[in-house]
N, C-alpha and C positions, 0 to 999 in steps of 0.2 A: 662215731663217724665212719663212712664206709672209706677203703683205703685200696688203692692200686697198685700198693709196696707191703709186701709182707713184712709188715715191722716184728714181727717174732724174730723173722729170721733175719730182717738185715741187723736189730739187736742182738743177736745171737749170735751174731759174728765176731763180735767184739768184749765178750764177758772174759775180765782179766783173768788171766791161769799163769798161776806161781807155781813153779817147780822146785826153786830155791827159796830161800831169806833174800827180798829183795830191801834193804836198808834204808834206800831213797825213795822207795815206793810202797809204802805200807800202803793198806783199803781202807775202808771207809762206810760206814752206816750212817746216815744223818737224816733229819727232816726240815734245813732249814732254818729252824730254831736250837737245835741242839746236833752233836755228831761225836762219835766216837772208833777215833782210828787204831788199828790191830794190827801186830805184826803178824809169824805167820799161823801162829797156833791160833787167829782166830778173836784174840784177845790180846791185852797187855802185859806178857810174860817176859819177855823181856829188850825190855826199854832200854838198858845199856849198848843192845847191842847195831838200834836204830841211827840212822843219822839225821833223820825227823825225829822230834815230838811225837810220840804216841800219845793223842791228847784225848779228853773230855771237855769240851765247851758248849758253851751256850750263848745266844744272845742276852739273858737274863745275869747272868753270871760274874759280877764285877765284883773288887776289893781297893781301896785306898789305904796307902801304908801308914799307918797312923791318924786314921780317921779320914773321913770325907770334907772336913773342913780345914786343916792344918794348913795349910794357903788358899788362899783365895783370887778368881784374876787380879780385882782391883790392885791387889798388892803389889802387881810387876808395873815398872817403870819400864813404859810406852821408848822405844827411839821415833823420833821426829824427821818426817822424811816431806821435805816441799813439795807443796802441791799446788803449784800454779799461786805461789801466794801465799798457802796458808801452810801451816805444821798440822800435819794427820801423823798420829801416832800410832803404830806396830807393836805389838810383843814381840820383838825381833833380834833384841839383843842380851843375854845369859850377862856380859862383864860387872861385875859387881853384883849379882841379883841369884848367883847358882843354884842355892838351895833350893828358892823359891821354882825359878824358870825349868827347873828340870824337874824338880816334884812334877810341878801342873804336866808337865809333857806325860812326866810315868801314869800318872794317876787322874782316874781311874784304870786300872787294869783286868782286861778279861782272866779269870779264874780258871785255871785246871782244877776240874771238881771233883778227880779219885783216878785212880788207875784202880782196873780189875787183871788180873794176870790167875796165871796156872803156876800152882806150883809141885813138879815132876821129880819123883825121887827115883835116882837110879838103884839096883840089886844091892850095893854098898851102901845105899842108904843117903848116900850124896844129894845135893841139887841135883836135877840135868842143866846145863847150858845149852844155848842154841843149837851149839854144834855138833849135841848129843842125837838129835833130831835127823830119822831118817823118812823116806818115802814121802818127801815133802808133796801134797796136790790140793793147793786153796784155788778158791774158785769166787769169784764175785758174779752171781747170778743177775744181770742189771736187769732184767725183767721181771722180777720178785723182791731184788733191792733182800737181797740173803747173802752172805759170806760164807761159804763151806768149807774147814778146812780140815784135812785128814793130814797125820805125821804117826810116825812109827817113834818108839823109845824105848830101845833094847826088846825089839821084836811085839809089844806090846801095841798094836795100834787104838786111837783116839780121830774120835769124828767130833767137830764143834761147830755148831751153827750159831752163826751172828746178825740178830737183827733189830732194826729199830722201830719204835710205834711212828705210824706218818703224823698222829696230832698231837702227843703228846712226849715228854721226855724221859720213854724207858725203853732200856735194851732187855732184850729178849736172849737166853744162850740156853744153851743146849750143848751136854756134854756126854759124850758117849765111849766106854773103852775098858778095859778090865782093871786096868791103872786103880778102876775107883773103887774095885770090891776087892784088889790087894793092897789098901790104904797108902799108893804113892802117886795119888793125886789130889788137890785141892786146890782153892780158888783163893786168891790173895786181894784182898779189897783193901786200897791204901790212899791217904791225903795227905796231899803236900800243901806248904804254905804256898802264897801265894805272892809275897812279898819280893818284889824286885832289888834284884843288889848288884844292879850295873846300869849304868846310863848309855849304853847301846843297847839298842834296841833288839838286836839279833840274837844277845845272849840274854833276853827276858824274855823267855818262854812261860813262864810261870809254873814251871813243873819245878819247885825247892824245896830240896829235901834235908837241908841245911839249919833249917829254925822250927825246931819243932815246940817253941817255948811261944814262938809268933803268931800259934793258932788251936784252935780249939776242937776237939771230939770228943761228943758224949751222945751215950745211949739215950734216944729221949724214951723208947720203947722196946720191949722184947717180948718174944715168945718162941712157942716152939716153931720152927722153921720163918722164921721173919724176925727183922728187924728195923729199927726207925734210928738215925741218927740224925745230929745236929751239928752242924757247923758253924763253927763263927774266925771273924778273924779281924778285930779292929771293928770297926762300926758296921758291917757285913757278914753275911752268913748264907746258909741254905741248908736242905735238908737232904738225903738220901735214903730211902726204904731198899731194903733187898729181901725177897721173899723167895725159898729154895723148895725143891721137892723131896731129897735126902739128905741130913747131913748136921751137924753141930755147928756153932759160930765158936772163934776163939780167938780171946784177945791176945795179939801178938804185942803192940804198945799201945801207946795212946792212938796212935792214929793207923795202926794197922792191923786189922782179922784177919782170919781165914776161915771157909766153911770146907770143913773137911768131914770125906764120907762117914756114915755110918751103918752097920752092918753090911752089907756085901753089893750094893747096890752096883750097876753096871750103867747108870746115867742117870745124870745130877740135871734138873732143870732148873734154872735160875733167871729172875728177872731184878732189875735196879734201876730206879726209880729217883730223877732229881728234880729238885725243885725250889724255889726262891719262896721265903715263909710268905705266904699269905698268896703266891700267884696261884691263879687257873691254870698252869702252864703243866702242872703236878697233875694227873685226872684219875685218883686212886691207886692201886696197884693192880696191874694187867697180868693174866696167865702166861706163859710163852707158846701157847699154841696160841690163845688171841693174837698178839702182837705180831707171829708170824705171818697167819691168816690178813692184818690189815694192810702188813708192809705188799706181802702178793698184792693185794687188791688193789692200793695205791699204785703200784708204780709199774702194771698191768695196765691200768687206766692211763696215768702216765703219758705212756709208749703208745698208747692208740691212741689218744686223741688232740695229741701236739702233731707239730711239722716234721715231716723225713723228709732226708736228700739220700737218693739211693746211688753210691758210684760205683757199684758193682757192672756194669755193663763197660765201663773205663775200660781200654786197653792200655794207657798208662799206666804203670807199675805204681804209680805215686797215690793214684787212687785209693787202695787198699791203707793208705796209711792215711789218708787226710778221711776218709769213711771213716776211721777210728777215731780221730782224733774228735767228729763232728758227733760219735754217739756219745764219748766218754766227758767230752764237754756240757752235753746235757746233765750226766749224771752227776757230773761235780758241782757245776751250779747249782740244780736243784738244791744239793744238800748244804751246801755252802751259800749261797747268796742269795736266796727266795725267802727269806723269814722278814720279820717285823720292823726291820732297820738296816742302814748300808754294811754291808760286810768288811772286815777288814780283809787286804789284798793276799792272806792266808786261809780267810774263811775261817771255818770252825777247828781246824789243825791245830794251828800252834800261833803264838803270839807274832805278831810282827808290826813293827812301833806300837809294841805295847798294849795291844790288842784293838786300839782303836782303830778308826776307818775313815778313812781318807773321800771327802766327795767326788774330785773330780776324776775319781776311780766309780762312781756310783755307776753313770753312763753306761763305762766299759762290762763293769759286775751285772749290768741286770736289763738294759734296753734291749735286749737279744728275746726275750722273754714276750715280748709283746708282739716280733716280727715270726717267732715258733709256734705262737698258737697259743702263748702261755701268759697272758696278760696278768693272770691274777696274781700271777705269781712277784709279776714288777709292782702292782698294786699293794702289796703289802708293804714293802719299804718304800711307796710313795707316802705312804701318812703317817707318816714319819715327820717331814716336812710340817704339816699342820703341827706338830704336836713342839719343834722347835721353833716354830713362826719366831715367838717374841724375842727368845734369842737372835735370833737373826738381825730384827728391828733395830734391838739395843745395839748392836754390833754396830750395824750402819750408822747410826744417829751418834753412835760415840767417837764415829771419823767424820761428824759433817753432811753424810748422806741421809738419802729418805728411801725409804724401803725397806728391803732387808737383804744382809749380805749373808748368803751363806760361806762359813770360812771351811779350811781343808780339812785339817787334820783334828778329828771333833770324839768326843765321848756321847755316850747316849743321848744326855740333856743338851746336846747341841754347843756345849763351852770348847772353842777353840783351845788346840795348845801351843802354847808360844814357839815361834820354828823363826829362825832366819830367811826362810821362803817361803814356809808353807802359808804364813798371815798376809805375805804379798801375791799368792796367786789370784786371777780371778776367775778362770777359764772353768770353773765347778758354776759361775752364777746360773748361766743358761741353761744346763742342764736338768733341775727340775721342770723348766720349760717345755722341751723338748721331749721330755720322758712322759709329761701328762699329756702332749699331745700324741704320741705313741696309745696312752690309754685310751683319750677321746677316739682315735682312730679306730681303734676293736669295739667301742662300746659310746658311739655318738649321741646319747640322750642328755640329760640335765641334770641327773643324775652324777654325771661326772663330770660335769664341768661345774656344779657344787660343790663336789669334792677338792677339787685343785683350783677354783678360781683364784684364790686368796694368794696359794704361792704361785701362780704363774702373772700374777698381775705386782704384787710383792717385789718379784725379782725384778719384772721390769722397770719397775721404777726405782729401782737400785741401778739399774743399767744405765737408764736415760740420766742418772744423777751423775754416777760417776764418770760418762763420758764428757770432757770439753770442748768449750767451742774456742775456738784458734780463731781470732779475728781477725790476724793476716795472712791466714791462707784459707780463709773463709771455709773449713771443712772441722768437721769433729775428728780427736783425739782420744786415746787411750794411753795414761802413762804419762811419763811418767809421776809417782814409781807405780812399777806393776812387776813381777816377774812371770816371763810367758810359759807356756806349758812346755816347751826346750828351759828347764832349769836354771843351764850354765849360763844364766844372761844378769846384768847387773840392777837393781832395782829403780834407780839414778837416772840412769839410761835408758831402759827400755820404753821404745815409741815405737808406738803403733806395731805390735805383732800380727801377724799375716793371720793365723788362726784365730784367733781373739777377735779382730776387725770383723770378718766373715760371721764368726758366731753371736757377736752384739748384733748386728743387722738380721741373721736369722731369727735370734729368739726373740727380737721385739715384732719383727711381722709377725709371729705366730700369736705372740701379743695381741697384738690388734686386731687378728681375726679374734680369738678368745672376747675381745672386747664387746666386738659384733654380734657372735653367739649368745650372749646374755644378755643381748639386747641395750647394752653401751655405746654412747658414739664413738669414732677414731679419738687415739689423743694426738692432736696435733703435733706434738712436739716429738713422740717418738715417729713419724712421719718423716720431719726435719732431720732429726738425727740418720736415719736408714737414709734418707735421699742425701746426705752429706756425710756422710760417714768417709773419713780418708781413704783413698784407693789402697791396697795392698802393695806392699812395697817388693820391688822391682830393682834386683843388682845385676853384674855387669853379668852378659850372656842370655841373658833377659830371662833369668828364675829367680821365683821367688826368696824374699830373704826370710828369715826371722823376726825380722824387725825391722823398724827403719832405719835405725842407727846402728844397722849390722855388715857393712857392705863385703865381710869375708864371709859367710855362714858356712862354703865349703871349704875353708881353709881351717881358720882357728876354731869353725863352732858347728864342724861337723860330726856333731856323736850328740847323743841322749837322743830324744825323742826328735823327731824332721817334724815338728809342728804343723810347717807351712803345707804340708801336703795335707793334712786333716779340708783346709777349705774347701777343696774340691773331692770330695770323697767320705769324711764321715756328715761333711755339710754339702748341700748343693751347687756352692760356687757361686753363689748369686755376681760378688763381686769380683771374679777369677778369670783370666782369661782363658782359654781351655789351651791353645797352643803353650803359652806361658808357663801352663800348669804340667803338661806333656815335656816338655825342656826341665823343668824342676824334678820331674818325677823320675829323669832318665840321667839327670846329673846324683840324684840322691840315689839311684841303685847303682850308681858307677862308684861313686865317693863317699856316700856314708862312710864310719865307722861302725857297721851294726854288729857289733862285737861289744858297743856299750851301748846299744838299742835297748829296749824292753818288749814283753812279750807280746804289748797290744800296739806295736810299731809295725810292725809287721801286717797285720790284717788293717791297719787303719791305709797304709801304702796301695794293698791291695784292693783298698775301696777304690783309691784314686786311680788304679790302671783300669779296674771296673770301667768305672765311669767314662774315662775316655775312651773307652772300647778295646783295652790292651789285654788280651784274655792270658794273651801266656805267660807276659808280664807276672797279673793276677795270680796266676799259680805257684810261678816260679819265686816270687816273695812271699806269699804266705806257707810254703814248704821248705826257704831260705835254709840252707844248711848251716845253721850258726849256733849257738852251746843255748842262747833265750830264748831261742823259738823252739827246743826239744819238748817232747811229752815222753813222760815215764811211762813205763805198765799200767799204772793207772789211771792214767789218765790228766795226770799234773804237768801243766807247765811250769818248767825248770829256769832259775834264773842267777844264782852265784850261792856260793856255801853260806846259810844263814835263810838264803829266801829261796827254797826247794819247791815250792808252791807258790802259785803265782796265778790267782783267779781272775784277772781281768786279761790276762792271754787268750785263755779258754771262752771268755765271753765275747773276747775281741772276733778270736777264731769263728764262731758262731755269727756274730751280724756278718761280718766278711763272707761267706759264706751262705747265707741270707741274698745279701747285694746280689754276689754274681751268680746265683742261682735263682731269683725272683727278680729282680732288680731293683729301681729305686723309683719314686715318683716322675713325671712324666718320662720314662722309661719306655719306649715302643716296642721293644725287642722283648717278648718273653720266651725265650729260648734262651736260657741260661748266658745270659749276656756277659756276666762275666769270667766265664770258660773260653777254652780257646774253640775256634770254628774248626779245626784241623780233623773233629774226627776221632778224635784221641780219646774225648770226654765225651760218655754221655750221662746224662744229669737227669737221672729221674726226681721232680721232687711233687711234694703235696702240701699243705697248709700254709704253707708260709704266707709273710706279707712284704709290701715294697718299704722298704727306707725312705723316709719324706725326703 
């Protein structure tokens, strides 16, 4: 596409450069489907001294701790929560039931599938440590999607380039330094189990190096310069090939080699290779000049032919950081949440609840994708949806509904895991709604509305089921129980949430158009429901509550997520009053708590000044100086010790940013609407699309 933004260069502005060990902000190589993070030699040398996970994941990549079947849902006794009448039952309560309720949570768990590390001997013969390490300069080339990193070890310098294949799952390295033709360098290739041994989710990374009786490594093949191993671990496995240019393999134990030089060679090329037995996802074993040549070529293409927002002409200072924040958000989602299914809210890093992935993070992880220029990329984990359909079905039909409900906090196959909230949320249903209409939007043929008919019509009539009709106040209901996307709220109690209300009434009109498009009549009943849907509740001061049975929201239940601002800002407001919404919005940046916000609170806020036309507002919240809205060096948003990575920030930051720079459906103003008019900002952008 032809471009009025030198995207070399406004990319170029922003390619991470480490001078130090940076602990919280190691890089990153990924496709999406797989990624691999590196401290600062390049590789994973040393992990001890990170405060992230230096990980190897995948979306293929899973392990159950003693088999894939050792509990089953049916097994967990449902708690019984009334529903207007009847008992609908939850996996909601662990008392009496632990082994079971918390297995199903663990497992399945995304796999760490090896660490590769350098291992640096000093003159003495010693290890090196980190902090042996001089002339630190890594470099993350985001236009090549290459990692460069040069370090000195007792005057001896090493250059290592790190890259990954964009279609399939192998790294490419490249090792260069004298290190390797005075025999004190070599490559350390090691597997840990994978086995979780803590029911927090924060310390299940899956990097254990504790049970090494829990898993399994064998050679399936060898030869000179290459090898084939096998993994297995309980009913689970995968494979790994690594194939070198100079150098011997040598077994250090079961689960740990190393390829160390042979005769005097001055650079070792090495590529390694994973894959799940029997997938396409393995596509032979690649050279590292191929590999390097595709990664340039990918994400070359990449950068030309999605959306840029240029804020180089800004004479706000803050410019320069929120331009950072908007290229390196590309690059993290790309590698992280454009693959074949929802990402967890870590991505390909490091485990977080276990590796699984939470839906009504889906939204936040990848609707950005469609408004960039990058549809296909959201297309990928939409058909995902088809492939859980029946799951879903069975879900609904086993509380009484029709349709299909999709639950939160989910594993591949779509099996919910039992949570005290997460089985109560609903605010995930709409969202594949939402999200294919995003697709239909890029790509308006038949084509795609074949593709998502089933779940976008699916959901709704999940919607229309579990909303009721209130006969004496002649209006629909939601709830209870329900818990709304503000967490802290009781399941018992909660009526009618302000976000949830706006969103049922959204995703069933989009419904209905969908209906129309394929040539279906209206359903009348979701008609009734949107034309009677209960108003948006209203407490004293005249802003929005939480809910309707909230009448403190800024006293006792101001912190987690402000929900109620999502209706007018990540949604249209159909039912919002805009004043109303303006008073809420300015009582929630006065009295929050957003010190226990999250990272996609922030850009969902900023839609809502958007929208009402509060440009500096806009600014001033989504560059909020608070510890969850920070971005490291590389590009991650930062969120408490445990969850150092945080990808639907980064996604958030992106639509937000989208909004007020495109704007949103019937939107007049295309001059970066949601910037301030002062003069301050100027907003060059290109591709983008509007937010319906």
């Amino acid at each position: 596409m032809s471009s009025n933004i030198n995207r070399q260069a406004w990319v170029g502005r922003h390619h991470p450069v480490l001078k130090q060990a940076e602990p919280m902000s190691p890089l990153t190589v990924g496709n999406g489907e797989f990624a691999f993070t590196v401290d600062i030699t390049g590789l994973q040398s040393f992990p001890e001294s990170y405060r992230v996970p230096l990980g190897t994941q995948s979306n293929w990549g899973w392990h159950s701790t003693g088999g894939r079947r050792k509990y089953e849902q049916e097994q967990l006794r449902l708690k019984p929560y009334d529903t207007y009448g009847r008992p609908v039952g939850y996996a909601a309560d662990a008392a009496g039931q632990e082994d079971a309720f918390h297995w199903l949570r663990q497992n399945p768990h995304r796999m760490q599938l090896g660490q590769i590390g350098l291992v640096i001997r000093l003159e003495d013969g010693s290890e090196a440590k980190l902090e042996d390490l001089q002339a630190i300069d890594q470099k993350l080339d985001l236009w090549e999607g290459i990692i460069t990193s040069r370090f000195e070890a007792e005057g001896l310098p090493a250059v290592v380039a790190t890259c990954c294949h964009p279609e399939s799952d192998q790294l490419g390295i490249s090792i260069q330094s004298p290190l390797l033709a005075a025999g004190r360098l070599a490559v350390r290739i090691a597997f840990p189990a994978s086995d979780v041994e803590s029911d927090e989710w924060a310390e299940s990374v899956g990097l254990n190096w504790n049970m090494p009786n829990a898993h399994h490594t064998m050679i399936e093949s060898s030869e000179a310069g290459s090898v084939k191993w096998k993994r297995s671990m309980d009913d689970d496995g995968c494979t790994v090939t690594a194939a070198w240019s100079d150098g011997v393999l040598r077994r250090v134990s079961e689960h740990e080699y190393r390829i160390e030089p042979e005769g005097s060679p001055d650079k070792l090329l090495l590529t390694v290779a994973f894959g799940a037995e029997g997938s396409d996802r393995q596509i032979g074993q690649s050279g590292f000049h191929e590999i390097e040549a595709a990664s340039r070529q990918f994400w070359r293409r990449f950068w030309l032919e999605g959306a840029a927002v240029d804020l180089s002409g800004s004479s706000d200072p803050r410019a320069v950081e929120l331009e950072r924040r908007i290229v390196l958000s590309q690059y993290q989602t790309a590698i992280h949440c454009s693959g074949s299914m929802p990402p967890q809210e870590t991505g390909l890093l490091y485990n977080s609840w276990y590796g699984k992935f939470h839906l009504e993070m889906h939204w936040w992880h990848a609707a950005h994708f469609a408004l960039w220029g990058r549809t296909a990329m959201l297309e990928k984990s939409m058909a995902w949806y088809n492939w859980v359909l029946p799951v879903a079905r069975e879900l609904a039909a086993s509380q009484g509904y029709e349709g299909a409900r999709w639950p939160k906090m989910v594993d591949p196959d779509g099996r919910q895991s039992p949570s005290p909230i997460g089985t109560l949320l609903i605010w995930q249903q709409p969202h594949p709604i939402a999200m294919a209409e995003l697709c239909y939007r890029s790509h308006p043929d038949d084509k795609t509305l074949n593709n998502y008919k089933d779940i976008v019509l699916e959901s709704a009539v999940f919607m229309a089921s579990f909303a009721v009709w209130d006969e004496a106040s002649k209006r629909y209901v939601l709830g209870p129980p329900v818990i709304p996307a503000q967490e802290n709220h009781a399941p018992e109690e909660t009526l009618n949430p302000t976000f949830e209300l706006e969103y049922w009434v959204y995703g069933l009109e989009l419904a209905q158009r969908w209906r129309e498009r394929l040539g279906l009549e209206r359903e009348p009943a979701w008609d009734h429901i949107c034309a009677h849907m209960a108003e948006l509740p209203v407490g004293d001061g005249d802003v929005y509550m939480a809910h309707e049975r909230c009448p403190d929201s800024f006293t006792r239940f101001n912190e987690d997520h402000p929900s109620m601002l999502g209706a007018l800002g990540i949604l249209p407001g159909k039912l919002a009053d805009r004043d109303i919404m303006r008073s809420t919005l300015n009582k929630v940046i006065a009295e929050w708590k957003w010190e226990t916000a999250w990272g996609w609170d922030f850009p969902m806020a900023a839609m809502t000044a958007a929208r009402l036309g509060e440009g500096n507002i806009a600014v001033d919240v989504l560059l909020m100086d608070q510890v969850k809205n920070s971005y490291f060096p590389n590009g991650h948003n930062y969120q408490r010790p445990g969850l150092t990575a945080y990808l639907p920030g980064n996604g958030g930051l992106l639509t937000a940013v989208a909004v007020m720079a495109c704007g949103w459906e019937g939107c007049t103003d295309d001059r970066a609407p949601g910037f301030p008019k002062d003069g301050t900002w100027v907003v060059r952008s290109e591709g983008l699309s509007k937010l319906i």
